[in-house]
C-alpha positions as CSV (number, residue, x, y, z in Angstrom):
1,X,0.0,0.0,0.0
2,X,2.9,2.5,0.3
3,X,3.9,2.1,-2.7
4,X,-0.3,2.8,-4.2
5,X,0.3,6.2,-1.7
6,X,3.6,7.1,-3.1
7,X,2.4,7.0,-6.6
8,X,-0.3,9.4,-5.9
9,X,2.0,11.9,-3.6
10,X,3.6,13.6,-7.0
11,X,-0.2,13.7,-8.5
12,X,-1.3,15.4,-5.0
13,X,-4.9,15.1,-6.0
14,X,-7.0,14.3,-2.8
15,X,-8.1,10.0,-2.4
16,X,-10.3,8.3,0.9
17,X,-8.6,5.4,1.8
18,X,-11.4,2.7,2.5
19,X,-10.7,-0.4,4.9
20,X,-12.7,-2.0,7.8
21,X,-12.3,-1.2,11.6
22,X,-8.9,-2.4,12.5
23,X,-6.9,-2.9,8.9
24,X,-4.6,-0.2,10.0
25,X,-5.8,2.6,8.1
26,X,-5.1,5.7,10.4
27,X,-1.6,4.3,11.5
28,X,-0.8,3.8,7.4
29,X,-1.6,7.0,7.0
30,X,0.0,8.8,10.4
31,X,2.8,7.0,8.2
32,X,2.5,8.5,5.4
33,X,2.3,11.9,6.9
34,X,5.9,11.6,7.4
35,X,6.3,12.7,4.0
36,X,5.0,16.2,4.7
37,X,6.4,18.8,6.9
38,X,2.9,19.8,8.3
39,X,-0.2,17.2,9.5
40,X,-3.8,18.3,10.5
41,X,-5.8,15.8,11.6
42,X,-9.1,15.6,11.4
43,X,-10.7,13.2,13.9
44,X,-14.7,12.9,12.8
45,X,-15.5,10.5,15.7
46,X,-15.4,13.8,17.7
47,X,-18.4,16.4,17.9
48,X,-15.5,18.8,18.0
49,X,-14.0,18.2,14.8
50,X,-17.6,17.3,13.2
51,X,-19.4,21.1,14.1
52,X,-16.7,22.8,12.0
53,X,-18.2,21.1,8.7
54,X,-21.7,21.1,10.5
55,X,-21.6,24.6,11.0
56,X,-19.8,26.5,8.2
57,X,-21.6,27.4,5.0
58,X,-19.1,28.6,2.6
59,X,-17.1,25.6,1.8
60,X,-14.1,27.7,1.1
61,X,-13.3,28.7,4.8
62,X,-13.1,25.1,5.9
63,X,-9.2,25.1,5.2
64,X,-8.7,28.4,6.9
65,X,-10.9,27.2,9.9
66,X,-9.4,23.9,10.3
67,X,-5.9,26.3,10.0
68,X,-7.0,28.3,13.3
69,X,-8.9,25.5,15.1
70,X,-6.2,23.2,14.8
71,X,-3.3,25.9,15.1
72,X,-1.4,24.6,12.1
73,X,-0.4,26.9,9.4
74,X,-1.0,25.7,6.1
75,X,2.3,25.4,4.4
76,X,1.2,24.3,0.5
77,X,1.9,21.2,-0.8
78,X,3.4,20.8,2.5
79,X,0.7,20.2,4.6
80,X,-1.2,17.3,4.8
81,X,-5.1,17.3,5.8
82,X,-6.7,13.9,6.8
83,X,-10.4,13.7,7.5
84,X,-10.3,10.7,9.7
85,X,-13.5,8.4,9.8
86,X,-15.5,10.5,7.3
87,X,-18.4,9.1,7.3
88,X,-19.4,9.9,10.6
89,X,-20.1,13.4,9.6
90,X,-22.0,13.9,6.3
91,X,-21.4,17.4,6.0
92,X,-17.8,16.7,5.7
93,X,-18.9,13.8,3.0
94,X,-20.5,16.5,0.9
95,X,-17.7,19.0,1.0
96,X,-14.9,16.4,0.6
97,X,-16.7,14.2,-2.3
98,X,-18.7,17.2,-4.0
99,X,-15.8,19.1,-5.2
100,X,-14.3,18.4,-8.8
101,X,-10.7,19.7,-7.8
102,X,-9.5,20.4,-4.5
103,X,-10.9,23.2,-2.4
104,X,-8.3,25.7,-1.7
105,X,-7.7,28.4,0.7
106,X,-5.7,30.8,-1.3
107,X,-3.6,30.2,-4.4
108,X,-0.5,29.6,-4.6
109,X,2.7,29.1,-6.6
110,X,3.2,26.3,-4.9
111,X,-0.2,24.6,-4.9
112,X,-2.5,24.1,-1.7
113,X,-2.5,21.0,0.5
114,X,-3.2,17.2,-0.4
115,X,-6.4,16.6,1.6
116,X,-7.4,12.7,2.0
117,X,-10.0,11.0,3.9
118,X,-9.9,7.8,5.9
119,X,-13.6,5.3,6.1
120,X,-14.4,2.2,7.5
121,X,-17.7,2.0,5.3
122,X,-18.3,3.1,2.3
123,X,-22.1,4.9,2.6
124,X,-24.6,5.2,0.1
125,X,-24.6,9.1,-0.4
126,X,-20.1,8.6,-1.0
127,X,-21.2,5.4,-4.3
128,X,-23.9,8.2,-5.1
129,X,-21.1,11.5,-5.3
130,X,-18.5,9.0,-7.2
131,X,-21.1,7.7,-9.6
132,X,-21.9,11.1,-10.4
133,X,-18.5,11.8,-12.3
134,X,-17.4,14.9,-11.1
135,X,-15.7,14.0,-8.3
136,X,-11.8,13.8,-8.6
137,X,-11.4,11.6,-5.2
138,X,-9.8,8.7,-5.7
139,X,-11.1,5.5,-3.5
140,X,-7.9,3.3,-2.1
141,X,-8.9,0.0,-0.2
142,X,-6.6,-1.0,2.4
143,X,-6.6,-5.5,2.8
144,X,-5.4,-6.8,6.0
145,X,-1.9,-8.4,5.7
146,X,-0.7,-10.1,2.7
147,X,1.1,-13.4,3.7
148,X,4.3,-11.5,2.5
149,X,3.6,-8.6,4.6
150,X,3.4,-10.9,7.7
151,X,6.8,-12.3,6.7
152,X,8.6,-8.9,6.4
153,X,6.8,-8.2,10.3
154,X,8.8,-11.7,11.1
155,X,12.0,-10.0,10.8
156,X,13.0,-13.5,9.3
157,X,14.9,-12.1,6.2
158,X,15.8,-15.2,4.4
159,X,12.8,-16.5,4.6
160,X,10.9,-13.6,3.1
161,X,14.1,-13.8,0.3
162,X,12.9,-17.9,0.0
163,X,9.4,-16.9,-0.7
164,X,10.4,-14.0,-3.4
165,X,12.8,-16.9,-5.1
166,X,10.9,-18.3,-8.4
167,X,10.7,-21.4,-7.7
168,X,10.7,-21.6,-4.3
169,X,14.2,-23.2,-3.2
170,X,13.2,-26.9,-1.0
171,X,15.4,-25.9,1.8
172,X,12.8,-23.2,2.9
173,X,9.5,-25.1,2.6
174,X,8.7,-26.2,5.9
175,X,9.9,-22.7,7.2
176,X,7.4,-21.1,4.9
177,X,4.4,-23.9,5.5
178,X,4.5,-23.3,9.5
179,X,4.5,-19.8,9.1
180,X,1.9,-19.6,6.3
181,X,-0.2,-22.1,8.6
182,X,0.4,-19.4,11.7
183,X,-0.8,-16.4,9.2
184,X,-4.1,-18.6,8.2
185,X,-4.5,-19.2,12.6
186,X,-4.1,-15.6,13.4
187,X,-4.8,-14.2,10.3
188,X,-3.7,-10.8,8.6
189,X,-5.5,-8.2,11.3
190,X,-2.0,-5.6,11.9
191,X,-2.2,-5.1,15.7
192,X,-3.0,-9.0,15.8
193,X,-0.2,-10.3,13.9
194,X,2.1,-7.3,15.8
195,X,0.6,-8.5,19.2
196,X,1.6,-11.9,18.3
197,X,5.1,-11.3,16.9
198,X,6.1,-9.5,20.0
199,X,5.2,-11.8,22.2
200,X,5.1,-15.3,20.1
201,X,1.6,-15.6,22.2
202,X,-1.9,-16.1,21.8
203,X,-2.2,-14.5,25.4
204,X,-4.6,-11.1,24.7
205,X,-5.3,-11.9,21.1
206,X,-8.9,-12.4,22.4
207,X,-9.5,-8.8,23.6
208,X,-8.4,-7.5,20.0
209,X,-10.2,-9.9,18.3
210,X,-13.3,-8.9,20.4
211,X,-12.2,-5.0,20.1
212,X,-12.2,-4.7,16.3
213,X,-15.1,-7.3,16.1
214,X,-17.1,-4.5,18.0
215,X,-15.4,-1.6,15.5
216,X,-16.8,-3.7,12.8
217,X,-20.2,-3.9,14.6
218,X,-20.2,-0.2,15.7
219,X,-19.5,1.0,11.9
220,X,-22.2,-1.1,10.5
221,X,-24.6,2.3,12.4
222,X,-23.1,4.6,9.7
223,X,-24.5,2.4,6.9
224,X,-28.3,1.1,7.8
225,X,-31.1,3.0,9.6
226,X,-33.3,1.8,12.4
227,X,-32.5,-0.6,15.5
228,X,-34.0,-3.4,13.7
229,X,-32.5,-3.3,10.7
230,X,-29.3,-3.0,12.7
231,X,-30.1,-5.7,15.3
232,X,-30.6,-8.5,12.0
233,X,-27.6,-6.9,10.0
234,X,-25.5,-8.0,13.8
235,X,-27.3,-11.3,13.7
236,X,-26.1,-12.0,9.9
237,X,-23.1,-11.2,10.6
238,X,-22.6,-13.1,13.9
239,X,-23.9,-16.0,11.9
240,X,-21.6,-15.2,8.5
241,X,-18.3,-16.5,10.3
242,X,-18.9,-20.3,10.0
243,X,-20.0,-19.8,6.1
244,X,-16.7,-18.3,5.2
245,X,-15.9,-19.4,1.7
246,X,-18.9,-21.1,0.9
247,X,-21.9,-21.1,-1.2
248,X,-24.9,-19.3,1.1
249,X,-28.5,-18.7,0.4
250,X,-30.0,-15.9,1.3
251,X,-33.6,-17.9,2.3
252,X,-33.6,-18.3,6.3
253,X,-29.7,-18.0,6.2
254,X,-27.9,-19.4,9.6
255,X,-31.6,-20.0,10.4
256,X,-33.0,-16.5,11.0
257,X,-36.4,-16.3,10.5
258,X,-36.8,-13.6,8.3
259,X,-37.3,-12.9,4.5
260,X,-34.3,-13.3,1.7
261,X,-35.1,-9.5,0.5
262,X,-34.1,-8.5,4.0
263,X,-31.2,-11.1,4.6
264,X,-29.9,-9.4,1.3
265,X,-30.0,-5.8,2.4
266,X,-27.7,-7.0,5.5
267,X,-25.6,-8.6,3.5
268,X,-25.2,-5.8,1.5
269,X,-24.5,-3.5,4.5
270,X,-21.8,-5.6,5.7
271,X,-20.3,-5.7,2.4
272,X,-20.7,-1.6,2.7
273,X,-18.3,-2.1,6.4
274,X,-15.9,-4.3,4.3
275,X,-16.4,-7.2,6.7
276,X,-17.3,-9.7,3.9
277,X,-17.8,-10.2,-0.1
278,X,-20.5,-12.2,-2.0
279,X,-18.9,-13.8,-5.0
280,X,-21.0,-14.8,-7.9
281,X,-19.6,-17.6,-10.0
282,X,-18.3,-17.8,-13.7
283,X,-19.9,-20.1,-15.6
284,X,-17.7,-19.3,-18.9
285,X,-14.2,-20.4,-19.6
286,X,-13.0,-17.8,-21.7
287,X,-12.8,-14.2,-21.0
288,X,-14.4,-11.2,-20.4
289,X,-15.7,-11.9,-16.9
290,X,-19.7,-12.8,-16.6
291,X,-20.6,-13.1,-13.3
292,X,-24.1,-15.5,-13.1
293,X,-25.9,-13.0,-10.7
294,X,-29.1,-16.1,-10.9
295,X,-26.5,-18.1,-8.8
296,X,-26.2,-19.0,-5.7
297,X,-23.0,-16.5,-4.2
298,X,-20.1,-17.5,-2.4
299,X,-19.4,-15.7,1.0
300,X,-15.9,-14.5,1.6
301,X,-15.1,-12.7,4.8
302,X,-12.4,-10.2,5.0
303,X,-9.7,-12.2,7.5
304,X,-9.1,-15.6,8.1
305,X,-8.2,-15.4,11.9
306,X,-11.1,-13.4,12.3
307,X,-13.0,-16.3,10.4
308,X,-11.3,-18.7,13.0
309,X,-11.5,-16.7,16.4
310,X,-15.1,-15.8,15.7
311,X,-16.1,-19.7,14.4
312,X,-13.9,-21.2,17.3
313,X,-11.9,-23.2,15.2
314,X,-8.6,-21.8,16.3
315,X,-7.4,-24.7,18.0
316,X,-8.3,-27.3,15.8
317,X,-6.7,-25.2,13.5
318,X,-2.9,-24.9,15.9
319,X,-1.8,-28.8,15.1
320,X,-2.9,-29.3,11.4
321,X,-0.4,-30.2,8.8
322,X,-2.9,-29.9,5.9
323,X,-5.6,-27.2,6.0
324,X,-7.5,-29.1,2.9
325,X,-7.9,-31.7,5.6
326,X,-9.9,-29.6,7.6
327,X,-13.4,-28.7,7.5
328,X,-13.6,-30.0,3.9
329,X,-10.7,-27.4,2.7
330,X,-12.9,-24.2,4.0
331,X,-10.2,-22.4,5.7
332,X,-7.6,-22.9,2.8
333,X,-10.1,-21.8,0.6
334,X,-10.9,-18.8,2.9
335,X,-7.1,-18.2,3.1
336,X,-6.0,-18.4,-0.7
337,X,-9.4,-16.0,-1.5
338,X,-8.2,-13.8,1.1
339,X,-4.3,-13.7,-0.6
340,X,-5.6,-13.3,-4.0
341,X,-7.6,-10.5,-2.8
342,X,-5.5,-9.0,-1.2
343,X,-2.6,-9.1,-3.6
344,X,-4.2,-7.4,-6.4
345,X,-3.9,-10.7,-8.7
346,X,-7.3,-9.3,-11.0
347,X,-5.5,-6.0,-12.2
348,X,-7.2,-3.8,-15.1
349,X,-6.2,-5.4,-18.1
350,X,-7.1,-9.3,-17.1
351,X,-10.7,-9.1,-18.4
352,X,-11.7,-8.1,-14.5
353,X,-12.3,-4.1,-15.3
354,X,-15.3,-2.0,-14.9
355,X,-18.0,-3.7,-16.3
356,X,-19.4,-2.0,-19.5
357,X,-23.0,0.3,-19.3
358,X,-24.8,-2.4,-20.9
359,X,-23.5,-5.4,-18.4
360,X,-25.0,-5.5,-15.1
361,X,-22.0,-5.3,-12.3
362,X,-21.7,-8.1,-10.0
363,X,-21.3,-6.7,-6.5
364,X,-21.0,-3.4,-4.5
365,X,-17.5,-1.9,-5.7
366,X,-17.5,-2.9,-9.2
367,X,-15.9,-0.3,-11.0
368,X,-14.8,2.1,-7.8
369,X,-11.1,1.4,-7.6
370,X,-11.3,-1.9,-5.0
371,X,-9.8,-5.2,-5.9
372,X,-12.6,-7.6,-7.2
373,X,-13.5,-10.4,-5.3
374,X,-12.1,-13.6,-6.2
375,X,-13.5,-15.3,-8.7
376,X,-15.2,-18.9,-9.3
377,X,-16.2,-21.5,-11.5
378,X,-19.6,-23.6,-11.8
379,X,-21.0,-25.3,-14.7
380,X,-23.7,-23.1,-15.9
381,X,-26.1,-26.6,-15.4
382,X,-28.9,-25.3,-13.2
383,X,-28.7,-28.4,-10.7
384,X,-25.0,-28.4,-10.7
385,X,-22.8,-28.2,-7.4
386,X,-19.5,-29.0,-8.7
387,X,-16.6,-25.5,-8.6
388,X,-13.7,-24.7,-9.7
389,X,-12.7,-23.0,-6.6
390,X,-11.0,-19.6,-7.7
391,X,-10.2,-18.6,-12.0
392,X,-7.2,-16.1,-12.2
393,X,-7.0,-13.7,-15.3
394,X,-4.0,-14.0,-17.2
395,X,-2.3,-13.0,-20.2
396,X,-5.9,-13.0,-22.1
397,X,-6.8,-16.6,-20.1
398,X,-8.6,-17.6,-17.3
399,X,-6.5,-20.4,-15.4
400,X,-8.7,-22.3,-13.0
401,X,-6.9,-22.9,-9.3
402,X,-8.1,-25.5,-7.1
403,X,-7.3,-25.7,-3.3
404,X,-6.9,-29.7,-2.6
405,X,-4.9,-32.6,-2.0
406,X,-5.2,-36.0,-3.7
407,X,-4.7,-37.1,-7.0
408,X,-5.8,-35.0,-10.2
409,X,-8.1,-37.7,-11.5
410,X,-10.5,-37.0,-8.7
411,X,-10.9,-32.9,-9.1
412,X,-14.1,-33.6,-11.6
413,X,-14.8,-29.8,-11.3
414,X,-11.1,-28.9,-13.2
415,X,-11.6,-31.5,-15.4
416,X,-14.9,-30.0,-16.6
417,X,-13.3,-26.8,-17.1
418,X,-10.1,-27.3,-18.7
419,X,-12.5,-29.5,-21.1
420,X,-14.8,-26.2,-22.1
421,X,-11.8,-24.0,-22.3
422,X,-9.2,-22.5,-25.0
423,X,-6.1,-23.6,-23.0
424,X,-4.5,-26.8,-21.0
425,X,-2.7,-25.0,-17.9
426,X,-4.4,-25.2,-14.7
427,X,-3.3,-24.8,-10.9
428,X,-3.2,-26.6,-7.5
429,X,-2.8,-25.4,-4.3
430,X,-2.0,-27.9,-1.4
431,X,0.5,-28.7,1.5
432,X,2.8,-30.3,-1.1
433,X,6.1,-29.0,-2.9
434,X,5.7,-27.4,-6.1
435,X,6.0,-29.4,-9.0
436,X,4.3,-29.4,-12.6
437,X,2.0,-33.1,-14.1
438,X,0.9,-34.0,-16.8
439,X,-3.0,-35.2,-16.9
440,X,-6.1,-35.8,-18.4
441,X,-9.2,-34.6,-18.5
442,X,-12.0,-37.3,-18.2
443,X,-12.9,-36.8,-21.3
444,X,-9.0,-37.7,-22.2
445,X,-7.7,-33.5,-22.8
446,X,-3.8,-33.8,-22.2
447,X,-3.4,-30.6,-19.9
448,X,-0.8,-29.4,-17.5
449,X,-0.8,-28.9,-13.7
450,X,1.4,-26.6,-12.1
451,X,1.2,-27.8,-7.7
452,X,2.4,-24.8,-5.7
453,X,1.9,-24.8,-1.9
454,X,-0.8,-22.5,-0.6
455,X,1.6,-19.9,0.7
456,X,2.2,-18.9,-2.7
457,X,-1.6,-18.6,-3.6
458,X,-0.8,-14.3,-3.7
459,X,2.3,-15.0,-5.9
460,X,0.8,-16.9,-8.6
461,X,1.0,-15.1,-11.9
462,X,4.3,-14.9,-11.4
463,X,4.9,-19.0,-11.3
464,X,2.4,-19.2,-14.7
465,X,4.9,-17.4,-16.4
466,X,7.4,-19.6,-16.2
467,X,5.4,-22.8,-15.9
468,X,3.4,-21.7,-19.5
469,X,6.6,-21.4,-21.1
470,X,8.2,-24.7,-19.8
471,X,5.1,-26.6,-20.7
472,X,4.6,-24.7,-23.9
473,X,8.3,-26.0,-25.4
C-alpha cells in the first residue's frame, strides 16, 4: 500500500482510503504523513472536529478554519489534511466528495494542500457523489496483511528472500508452511499479527479480536437505519463467520427467521463495512468476466483469523499439517481468497475491469477502484454443485486454481473446465512441494498442472509465467 500512496503523492490530487475497523488505516496514514512537513488531523469521531463542517456554509473557509482551530499553518503542498473516519459526519462527506478539484484556501505558486480522507464503510450518499463523475477523489482499499507482509513483520529475512525466489528453493518449505499455517491461525488483522510477533503468544489476542469485532459492529450504524435493521444486520453477521468461503443462500440463512429480500439488504451492508464479499460464479471459460448473478454466491469474509476466532476453530486449527484436511478445505479456501484478494492478482487489463453500461456489475465496488472479489467456477447446469474453486486472469486466459490434495483424477470440477476452455494450464494449491504433471481430462484433454503450496496462492501469476513457457516448449 505504500507504494499505491507514493504513486499518488507527486499527483497530489485528494483520495479516501477505505478499509474495515482495525486494517490499520489511520496508523498507514499517520505513516505517510511523514512525508509532509505539516499534519492536521481531522478526527470525525469527535463532535468537535464534526461542528466545523456542520456549522460552516461557505465551503471555502473550511481550510482556513481547520488552520485556526487546529493551530497549524498551512504550508502548501506541504501540509497534509486527513479527515479521519468520514463518514461519521456527512457534511464533511459533501464537502470532501462534492468538489471536482481540491478546495483551496488561497492560491498559490506552490499549490495548496493534499487533503485525504480515511472510512471504515463506504455509505450510500459517498457510491452516489462518485457515480456522479465529477468528483476527482480517488477511493484506495486497504486489505489486512498479505502473507508477505506478515513475513517482512517476522524480521525472518531469508525466509521472506525464499518466498520471493521463483521457484521456491526446497530448503525453505517447511519454514514457509508453518509460518503460512500461523498467518491462516491468526490471520492478517495488523495489531493481531504485531501482538503476536512481539510476544510469540496467543495471550490477549482475544480482547483485540473482540475490540475490532465491536469496531466492525459499531460502523455497521453509519450504513443502515433503524434498531432493527441493525439488530438482523449483527445477527447475519454473527452467523456469516462459519459460512466463510462457501456457497450461502440468502432464504432463512444461519436459520433467522426472516425474509431473503431482508437477509440481502444486511448482506449488503456488511459488504458496505468491508467485513465480507458475496462472490457470484463464472460459468464461462473464456474471458471477459460474466458473473451468473441467478447463482447461488459465495461468502468470503475479510480475514481468516477473524474467520477462525469468531467460528472457534482456532485450535483445531494450531496442530494441522494440511488445512485441505480440515473442515472440507474451507479455511484454505478462505485463506487463498483472502491472498488473492489482497494481492491485487485481477488488475485492469485481465478481463476483470469496470463492467461496461450495458452489463450489469456483480457486487457493490464494481468499478470504484477496490480489488474484485475472487472469482469462481460452476458449470452453468442449473442443478450443478460441482466448482472450480478460484479462476485467475492472465495473459488474455482464465486459469482455473483448485485448493486440494489428492490425485488429479479425482478434481471432476477442473476436469470439466479445462474440457470447455481455450487452454490446458491449470493450478493446485495444497501442502505439497511445487511441482508441474501432466493429466487428463476425463474426457481424455492432455493438460498441464502446475502444484504450488498454498503460501504462494498471492504469488501466482508470477509462477504461470514460467510454468506456460516450460510446458509450452
Amino acid at each position: 500500500m505504500f507504494r499505491v500512496l507514493n504513486a499518488l503523492l507527486p499527483r497530489h490530487k485528494p483520495f479516501c482510503l477505505f478499509g474495515a475497523a482495525g486494517v490499520g488505516k489511520t496508523s498507514l496514514i499517520h505513516q505517510f504523513a511523514g512525508r509532509f512537513s505539516n499534519h492536521i488531523h481531522v478526527d470525525l469521531n469527535t463532535p468537535s472536529d464534526r461542528v466545523l463542517f456542520e456549522q460552516e456554509s461557505d465551503p471555502r473557509e473550511i481550510i482556513p478554519a481547520l488552520s485556526f482551530i487546529k493551530e497549524k499553518e498551512i504550508r502548501g503542498t506541504g501540509t497534509l489534511i486527513t479527515l479521519d473516519e468520514i463518514a461519521r459526519c456527512p457534511a464533511a462527506i459533501r464537502w470532501f466528495f462534492n468538489q471536482p478539484e481540491p478546495v483551496r484556501s488561497k492560491p498559490t505558486r506552490t499549490g495548496g494542500p493534499l487533503i485525504i480522507a480515511i472510512s471504515s464503510v463506504i455509505t450510500d450518499e459517498m457510491t452516489a457523489l462518485m457515480e456522479k463523475g465529477t468528483s476527482s477523489i480517488q477511493p484506495l482499499y486497504l486489505p489486512p496483511l498479505t502473507f508477505e507482509e506478515f513475513l517482512i513483520e517476522t524480521d525472518d529475512l531469508p525466509a521472506l528472500e525464499a518466498f520471493r525466489q521463483i521457484p521456491v528453493p526446497n530448503y525453505a518449505y517447511e519454514r514457509l508452511l508453518n509460518y503460512f499455517h500461523l498467518f491462516t491461525l491468526i490471520g492478517g488483522m495488523p495489531e493481531i499479527a504485531a501482538r503476536y510477533l512481539a510476544t510469540r503468544s496467543f495471550s490477549g489476542l482475544k480482547t483485540i479480536y473482540e475490540n475490532i469485532g465491536q469496531r466492525i459492529s459499531d460502523s455497521i450504524d453509519l450504513v443502515l437505519n433503524g434498531k432493527k435493521s441493525r439488530d438482523l444486520a449483527l445477527d447475519v453477521m454473527q452467523n456469516s463467520y462459519p459460512f466463510a468461503a462457501s456457497r450461502i443462500s440468502f432464504s432463512r440463512f444461519g436459520n433467522i427467521d426472516k425474509g431473503s429480500r431482508e437477509i440481502k439488504r444486511s448482506f449488503h451492508a456488511l459488504e458496505q463495512s468491508f467485513l465480507l464479499r458475496l462472490v457470484y460464479p463464472l460459468t464461462d471459460s473464456c474471458l471477459p468476466v460474466k458473473p451468473d448473478l441467478k447463482k447461488f454466491p459465495r461468502l468470503h469474509m475479510i480475514d481468516t483469523g477473524m474467520v477462525n476466532f469468531f467460528s472457534g476453530i482456532q485450535r483445531p486449527l494450531f496442530k494441522v499439517t494440511d488445512m485441505n484436511s480440515l473442515f472440507e478445505g474451507q479455511i484454505a479456501r478462505q485463506v487463498v481468497g483472502q491472498e488473492i484478494t489482497a494481492s491485487g492478482l485481477y488488475q485492469p487489463g485481465s478481463g476483470s475491469e469496470k463492467p461496461s453500461p450495458d452489463q450489469k456489475p456483480a457486487g457493490l465496488f464494481s468499478g470504484y477502484g477496490f480489488p474484485p472479489a475472487p472469482l469462481y467456477w460452476t458449470r452453468s447446469k442449473a442443478q450443478s454443485s460441482a466448482a472450480v474453486d478460484f479462476v485467475i486472469p492472465f495473459e488474455g486466459l482464465l486459469i482455473p486454481v483448485m485448493v486440494r490434495s489428492g490425485e488429479p483424477g479425482r478434481l471432476r470440477a477442473l476436469h470439466q473446465f479445462v474440457d470447455s476452455a481455450p487452454h490446458s494450464f491449470a493450478v493446485r494449491l495444497s501442502s505439497e512441494k511445487p511441482g508441474i504433471r501432466q493429466c487428463k481430462t476425463l474426457q481424455n484433454k492432455t493438460y498441464y498442472l502446475l502444484n504450488l503450496p498454498y503460501f504462494l496462492a498471492g504469488k501466482i501469476p508470477e509462477h504461470l509465467s514460467g510454468f506456460i513457457k516450460y510446458v509450452g516448449t
